[in-house]
N, C-alpha and C positions, 0 to 999 in steps of 0.2 A: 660371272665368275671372274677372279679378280687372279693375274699371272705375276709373277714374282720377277723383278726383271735386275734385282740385285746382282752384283757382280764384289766377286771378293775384293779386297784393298789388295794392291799391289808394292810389300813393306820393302822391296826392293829398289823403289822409285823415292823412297826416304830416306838413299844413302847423303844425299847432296846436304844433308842437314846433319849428318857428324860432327860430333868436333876433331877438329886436325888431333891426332896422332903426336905429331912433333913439329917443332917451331915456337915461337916466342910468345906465341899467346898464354900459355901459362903465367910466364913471365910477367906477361902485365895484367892478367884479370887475379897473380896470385901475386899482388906485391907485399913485403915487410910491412906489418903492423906502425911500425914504427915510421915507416918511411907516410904510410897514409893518414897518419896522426899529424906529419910534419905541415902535410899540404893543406888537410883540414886547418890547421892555426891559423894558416896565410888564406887560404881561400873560401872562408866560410861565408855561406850565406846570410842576409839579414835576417832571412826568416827564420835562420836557426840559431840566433842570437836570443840571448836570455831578455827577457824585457822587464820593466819592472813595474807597467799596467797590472791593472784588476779588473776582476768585472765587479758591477754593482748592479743588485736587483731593485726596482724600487717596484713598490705597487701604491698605484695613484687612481683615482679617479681617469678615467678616459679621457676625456676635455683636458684633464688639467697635462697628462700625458702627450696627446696631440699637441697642446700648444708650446709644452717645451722643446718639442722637434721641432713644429714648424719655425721658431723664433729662431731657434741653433741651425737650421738648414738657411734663413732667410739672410743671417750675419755670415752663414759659411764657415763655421766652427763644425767642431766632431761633439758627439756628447758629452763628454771628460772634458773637454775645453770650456764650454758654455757652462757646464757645473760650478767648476773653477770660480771662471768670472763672475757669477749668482754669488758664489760665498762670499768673494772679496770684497763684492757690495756690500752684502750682508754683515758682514768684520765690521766695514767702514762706516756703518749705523751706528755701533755699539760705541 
């Protein structure tokens, strides 16, 4: 036979987790639109910088896939870079 040995929560012991009443913290978690439009300008991330990358899907044979990574990983180029370089060859044929 299985005894229940639950005990109720004690919501009294979750006062430490209030937020203050009064003091300045409003102040700073509710600052002017305006003011946090200003700091974004100055302190924005890269990552939240517009880029002006694409993606491209290509579908290839496997082989021929593997070996353009492994070529761009062995020069140390990104995909886009090693693309690049293929065209320019490829211009400089014609």
């Amino acid at each position: 036979m299985m005894t229940s040995s639950r005990k109720p929560l004690d919501f009294g012991s979750l006062d430490d987790f209030d937020t203050p009443k009064s003091g300045g913290i409003e102040k700073e978690v509710f600052a002017p639109i305006a003011e946090k439009k200003a700091v974004d300008r100055v302190s924005a991330f890269p990552s939240r910088e517009r880029l002006d990358d694409s993606q491209l899907n290509i579908k290839a044979p496997e082989e021929v896939a593997r070996r353009f990574r492994a070529m761009a990983k062995a020069e140390r180029y990104t995909h886009g870079a090693f693309l690049e370089i293929l065209m320019d060859a490829y211009d400089g044929k014609k």
